[in-house]
C-alpha positions in Angstrom: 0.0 0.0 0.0 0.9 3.4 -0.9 3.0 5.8 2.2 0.3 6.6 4.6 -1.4 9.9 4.5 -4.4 11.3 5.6 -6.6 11.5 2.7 -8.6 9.3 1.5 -8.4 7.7 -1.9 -11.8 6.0 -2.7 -13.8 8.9 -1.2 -13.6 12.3 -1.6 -14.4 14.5 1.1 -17.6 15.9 -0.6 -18.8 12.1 -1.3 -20.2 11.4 2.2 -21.9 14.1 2.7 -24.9 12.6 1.4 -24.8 9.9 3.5 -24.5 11.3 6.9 -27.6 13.1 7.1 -29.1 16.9 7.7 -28.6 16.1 11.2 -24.8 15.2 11.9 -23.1 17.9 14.3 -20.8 20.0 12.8 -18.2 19.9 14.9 -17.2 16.3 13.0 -15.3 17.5 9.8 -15.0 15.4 6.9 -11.9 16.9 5.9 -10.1 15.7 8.9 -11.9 13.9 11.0 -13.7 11.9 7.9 -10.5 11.6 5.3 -9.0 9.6 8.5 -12.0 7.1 8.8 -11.5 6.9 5.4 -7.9 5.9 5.0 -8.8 3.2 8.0 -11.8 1.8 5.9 -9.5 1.4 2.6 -7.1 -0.3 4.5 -10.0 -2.8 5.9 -11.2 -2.7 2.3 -7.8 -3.6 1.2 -7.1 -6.7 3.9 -10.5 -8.1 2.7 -10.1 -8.5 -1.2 -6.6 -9.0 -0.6 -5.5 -6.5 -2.9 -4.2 -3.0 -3.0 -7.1 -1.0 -3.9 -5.8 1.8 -3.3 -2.2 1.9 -5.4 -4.2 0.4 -8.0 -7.5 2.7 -8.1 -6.9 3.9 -11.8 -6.8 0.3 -12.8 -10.2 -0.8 -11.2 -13.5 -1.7 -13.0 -15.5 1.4 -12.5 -18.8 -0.9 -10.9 -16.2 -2.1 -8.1 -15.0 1.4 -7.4 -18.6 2.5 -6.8 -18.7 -0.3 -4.6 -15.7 0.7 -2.8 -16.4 4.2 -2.3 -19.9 3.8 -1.4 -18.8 1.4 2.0 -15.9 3.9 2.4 -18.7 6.8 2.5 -21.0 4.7 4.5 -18.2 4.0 7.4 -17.3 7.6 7.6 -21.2 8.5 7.7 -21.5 6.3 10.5 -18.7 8.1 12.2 -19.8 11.3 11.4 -23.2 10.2 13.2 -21.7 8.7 16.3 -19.8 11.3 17.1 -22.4 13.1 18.8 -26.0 11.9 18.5 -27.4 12.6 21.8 -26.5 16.3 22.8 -30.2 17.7 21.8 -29.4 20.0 19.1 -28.2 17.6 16.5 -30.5 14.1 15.9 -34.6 13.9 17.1 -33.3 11.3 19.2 -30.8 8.8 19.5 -33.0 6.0 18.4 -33.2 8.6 15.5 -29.4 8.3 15.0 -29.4 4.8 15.5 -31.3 4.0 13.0 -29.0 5.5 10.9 -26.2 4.1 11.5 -27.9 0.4 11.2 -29.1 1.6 7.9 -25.9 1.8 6.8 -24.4 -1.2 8.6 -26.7 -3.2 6.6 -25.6 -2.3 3.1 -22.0 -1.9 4.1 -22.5 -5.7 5.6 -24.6 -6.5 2.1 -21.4 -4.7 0.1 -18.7 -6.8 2.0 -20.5 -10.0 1.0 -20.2 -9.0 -2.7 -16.7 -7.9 -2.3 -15.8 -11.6 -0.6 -17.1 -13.6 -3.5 -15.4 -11.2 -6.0 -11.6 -11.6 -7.1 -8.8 -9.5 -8.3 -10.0 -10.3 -11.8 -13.0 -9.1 -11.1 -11.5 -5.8 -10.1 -10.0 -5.6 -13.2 -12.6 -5.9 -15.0 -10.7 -9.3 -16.9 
C-alpha cells in the first residue's frame, strides 16, 4: 500500500456528505476527522479483497469502485453520526441516529458480501 497519509483515496471529502444526514453535528469535519476514517476503511477494504485497492485505483472496473467508495462513504457516515447523537441539538433522538447508523451497517454488511465472493480479476474488470 501506498505511504500513509491522511486522505482518502476512494472517497472524496464531498462524497459522504450525502450519507450522513441533515442532522450530523458540525463539529465532525469530513476533511479531517472523515479523510481519516477513510484511510482506516480502505485499509479494511484492502485486507478483505486482498488487494491493493488503493495503489491500484486507476486500474479498477469502475462498478467495483462505486462499490468501494460507497462502504468507504457509509463508514465515515456512520462516524460522522456517532460522534455526537445525543446532545439535543443535532438528531430527534438517539434512536433517530441509531437507525442510521444500522441503515448503513446493513448495506456496508450487504457490500462486503459482494466484495468476498469477487476476485482480483473481477476488479479488473478481466
Amino acid at each position: 500500500m501506498a505511504a500513509f497519509t491522511n486522505t482518502t483515496i476512494i472517497a472524496d471529502q464531498a462524497d459522504p456528505l450525502g450519507f450522513m444526514g441533515a442532522n450530523v453535528s458540525a463539529a465532525f469535519t469530513v476533511a479531517t476527522m472523515g479523510d481519516l476514517v477513510g484511510v482506516y476503511t480502505e485499509a479494511f477494504l484492502c485486507a478483505l479483497v486482498e488487494y491493493d485497492i488503493v495503489t491500484n485505483w486507476a486500474t479498477l472496473n469502475a462498478v467495483y469502485k462505486l462499490m468501494f467508495s460507497e462502504y468507504a462513504c457509509r463508514a465515515i457516515a456512520v462516524e460522522a453520526i456517532k460522534y455526537n447523537m445525543s446532545d439535543g441539538t443535532t438528531f430527534a433522538s438517539r434512536i433517530e441516529a441509531e437507525d442510521m447508523i444500522n441503515v448503513h451497517l446493513k448495506k456496508m454488511d450487504e457490500i462486503k458480501k459482494l466484495l468476498e465472493k469477487a476476485s482480483v480479476q473481477d476488479f479488473m474488470g478481466v
